[in-house]
C-alpha positions in Angstrom: -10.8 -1.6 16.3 -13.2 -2.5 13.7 -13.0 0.3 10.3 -16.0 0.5 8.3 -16.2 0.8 4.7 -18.4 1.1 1.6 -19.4 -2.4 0.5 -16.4 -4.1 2.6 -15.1 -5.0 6.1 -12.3 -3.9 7.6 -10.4 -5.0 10.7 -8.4 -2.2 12.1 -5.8 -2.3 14.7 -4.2 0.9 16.6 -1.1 0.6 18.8 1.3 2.8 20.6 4.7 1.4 20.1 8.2 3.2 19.5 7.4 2.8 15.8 4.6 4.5 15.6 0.8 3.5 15.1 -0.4 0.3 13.0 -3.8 -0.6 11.4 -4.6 -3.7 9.8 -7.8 -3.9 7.2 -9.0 -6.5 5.0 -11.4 -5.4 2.0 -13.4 -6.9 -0.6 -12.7 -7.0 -4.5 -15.8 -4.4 -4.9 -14.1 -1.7 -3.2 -13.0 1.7 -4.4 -9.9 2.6 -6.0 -8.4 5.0 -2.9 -7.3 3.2 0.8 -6.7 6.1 4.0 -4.2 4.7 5.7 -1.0 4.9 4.0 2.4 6.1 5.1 3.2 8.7 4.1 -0.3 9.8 3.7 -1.4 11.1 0.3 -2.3 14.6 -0.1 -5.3 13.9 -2.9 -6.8 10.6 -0.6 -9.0 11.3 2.2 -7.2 11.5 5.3 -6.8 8.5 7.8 -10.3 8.8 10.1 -8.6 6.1 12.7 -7.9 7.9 16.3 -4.9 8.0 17.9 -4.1 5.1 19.9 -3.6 5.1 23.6 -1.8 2.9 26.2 -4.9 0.5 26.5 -6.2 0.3 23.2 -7.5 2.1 20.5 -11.2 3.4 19.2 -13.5 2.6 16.8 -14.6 4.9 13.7 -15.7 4.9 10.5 -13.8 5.4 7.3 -15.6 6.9 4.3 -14.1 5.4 1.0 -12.7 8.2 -1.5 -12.3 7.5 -5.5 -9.1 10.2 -5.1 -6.1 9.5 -7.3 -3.6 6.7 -5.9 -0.5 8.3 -4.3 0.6 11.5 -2.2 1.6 15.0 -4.0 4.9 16.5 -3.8 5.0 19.6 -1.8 5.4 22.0 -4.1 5.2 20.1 -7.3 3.9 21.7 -10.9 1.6 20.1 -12.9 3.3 18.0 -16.0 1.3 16.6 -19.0 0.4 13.1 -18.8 2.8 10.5 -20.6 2.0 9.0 -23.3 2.2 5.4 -22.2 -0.9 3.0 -21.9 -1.1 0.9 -18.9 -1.9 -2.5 -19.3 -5.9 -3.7 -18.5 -6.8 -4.6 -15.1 -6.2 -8.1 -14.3 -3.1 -8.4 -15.9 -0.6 -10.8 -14.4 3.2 -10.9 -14.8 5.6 -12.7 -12.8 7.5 -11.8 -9.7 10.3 -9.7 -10.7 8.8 -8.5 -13.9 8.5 -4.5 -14.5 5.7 -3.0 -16.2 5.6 0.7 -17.3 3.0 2.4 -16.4 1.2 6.1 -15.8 1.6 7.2 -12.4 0.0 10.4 -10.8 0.0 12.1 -7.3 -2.0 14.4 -7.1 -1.3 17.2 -9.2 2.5 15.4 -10.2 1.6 13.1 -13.3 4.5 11.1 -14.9 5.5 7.5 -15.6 7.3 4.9 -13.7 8.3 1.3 -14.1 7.0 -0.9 -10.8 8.2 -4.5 -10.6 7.3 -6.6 -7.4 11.1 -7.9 -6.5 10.0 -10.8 -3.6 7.0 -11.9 -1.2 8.8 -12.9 1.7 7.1 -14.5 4.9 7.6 -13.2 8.0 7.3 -14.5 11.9 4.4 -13.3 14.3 7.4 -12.4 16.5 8.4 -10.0 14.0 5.1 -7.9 15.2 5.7 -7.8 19.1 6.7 -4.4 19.4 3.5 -3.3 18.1 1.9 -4.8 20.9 -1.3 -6.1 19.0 -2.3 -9.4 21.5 -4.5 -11.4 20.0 -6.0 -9.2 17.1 -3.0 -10.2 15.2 -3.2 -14.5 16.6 -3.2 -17.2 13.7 -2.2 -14.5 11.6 1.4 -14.5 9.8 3.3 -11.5 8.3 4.6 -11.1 4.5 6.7 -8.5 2.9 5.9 -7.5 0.0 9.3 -6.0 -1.9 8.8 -3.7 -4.9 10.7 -1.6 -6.8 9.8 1.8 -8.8 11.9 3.1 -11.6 11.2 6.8 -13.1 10.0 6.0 -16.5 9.4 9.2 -17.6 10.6 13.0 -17.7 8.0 14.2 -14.5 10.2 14.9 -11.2 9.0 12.5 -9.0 10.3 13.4 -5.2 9.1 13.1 -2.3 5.4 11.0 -3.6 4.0 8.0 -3.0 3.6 4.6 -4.6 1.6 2.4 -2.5 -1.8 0.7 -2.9 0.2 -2.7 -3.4 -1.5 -5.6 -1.5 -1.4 -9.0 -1.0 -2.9 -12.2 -2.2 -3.2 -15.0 -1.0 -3.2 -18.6 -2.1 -6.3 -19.0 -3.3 -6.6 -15.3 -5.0 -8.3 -13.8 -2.4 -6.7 -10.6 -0.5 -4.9 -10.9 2.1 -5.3 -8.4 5.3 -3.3 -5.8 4.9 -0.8 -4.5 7.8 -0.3 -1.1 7.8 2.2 1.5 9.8 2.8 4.8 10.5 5.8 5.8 11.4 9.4 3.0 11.1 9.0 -0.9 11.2 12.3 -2.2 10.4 11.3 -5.0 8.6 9.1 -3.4 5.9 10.8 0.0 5.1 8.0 2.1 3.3 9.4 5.7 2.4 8.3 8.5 -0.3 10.1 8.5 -2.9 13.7 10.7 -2.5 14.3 14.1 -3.3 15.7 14.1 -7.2 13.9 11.1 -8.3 14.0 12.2 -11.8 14.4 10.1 -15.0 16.4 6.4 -14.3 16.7 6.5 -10.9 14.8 3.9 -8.7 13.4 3.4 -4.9 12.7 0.4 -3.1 9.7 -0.2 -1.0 7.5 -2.6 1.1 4.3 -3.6 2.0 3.1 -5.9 4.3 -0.1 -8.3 4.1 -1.0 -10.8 6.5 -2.1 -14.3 6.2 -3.7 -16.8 8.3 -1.1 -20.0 9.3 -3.6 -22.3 7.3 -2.6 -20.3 4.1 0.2 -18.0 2.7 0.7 -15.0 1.0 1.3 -16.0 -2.5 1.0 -13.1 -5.0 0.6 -9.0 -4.8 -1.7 -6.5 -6.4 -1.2 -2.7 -7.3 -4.4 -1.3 -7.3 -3.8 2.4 -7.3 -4.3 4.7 -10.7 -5.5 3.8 -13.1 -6.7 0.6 -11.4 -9.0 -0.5 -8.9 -9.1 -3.2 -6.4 -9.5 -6.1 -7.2 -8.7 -5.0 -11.1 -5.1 -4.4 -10.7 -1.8 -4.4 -12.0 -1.2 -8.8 -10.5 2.1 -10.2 -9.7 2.4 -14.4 -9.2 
């Protein structure tokens, strides 16, 4: 199904498979700072306007952009000061396996975490059969984006988000971006555990999909403080 947004297209895909429901959307550099399609969905974005899929297909509806705060809130979580650490200006590139410190919030949880892109690694359009997407997904090739978080600071940090990482493609455009609700074995993307406190780190996954002509060669974090298309780069 197609997904409308503010000053961007977006290709959306629903289907009904054992691991849940998948949507795919590819956006423009101008758009805002909040996506609503993320697993597990954050509190302080505007919720995922996609309907549920059924047997034969999905249906199409709009989805109104949000400038909400990147991540999900931690049931239950108090408010804590903002760090004191600056994050470094949009556009910034490192290298794959770097980590950069940075101010993280979710919602009402505000801390600091170090986030280092760990690997980009291409997938196989068999990879996606159980999703049962037909042609939406043809000529189109899967990556994984790896990444690793680190609490940086003193904030608690169970049970939110870190997300908003996409992909880029060869030529520095984005890449579509693949995304699932509920388990896809290949691309694990969890909240982060209970007692993520200070030192201890969490894995996760994105994927972003390229077409065979081209390849996934770089990753963006685009959620707070940054926007898309003025991220946090990784090449």
């Amino acid at each position: 199904m197609k997904l409308i947004r503010s000053n961007r297209h977006a290709l959306a895909l629903a289907a009904l498979a054992s691991v849940g429901t998948l949507t795919m959307t590819a956006c423009n550099d101008d758009a805002s700072s909040s996506d609503t399609a993320t697993t597990p969905p954050p509190a302080a974005s505007a919720p995922a306007t996609s309907a549920a899929a059924s047997p034969t297909g999905g249906a199409i509806t709009p989805a109104a952009p949000t400038s909400a705060p990147a991540g999900g809130a931690a049931s239950g979580s108090a408010a804590a000061p903002a760090p004191a650490v600056s994050a470094p200006a949009g556009g910034t590139t490192v290298k794959i396996g770097d980590a950069v410190t940075i101010p993280f919030s979710s919602g009402s949880t505000k801390g600091t975490i170090a986030l280092a892109v760990t690997s980009i690694e291409k997938g196989d359009p068999a990879d996606l059969a159980s999703l049962k997407l037909g042609d939406k997904a043809k000529g189109l090739v899967p990556y994984y984006i790896h990444y690793k978080v680190t609490n940086a600071g003193s904030t608690d940090l169970s049970f939110t988000s870190v997300d908003h990482m996409k992909g880029l493609l060869a030529d520095g455009t984005e890449a579509q971006e693949l995304m699932v609700i509920g388990d896809f074995a290949k691309c694990k993307s969890d909240s982060l555990p209970k007692g993520f406190t200070n030192g201890q780190s969490s894995t996760s996954c994105a994927v972003a999909m390229s077409p065979e002509a081209s390849k996934v060669a770089g990753a963006e974090y685009w959620g707070d403080p940054y926007t898309l298309g003025k991220g946090l780069n990784w090449k």
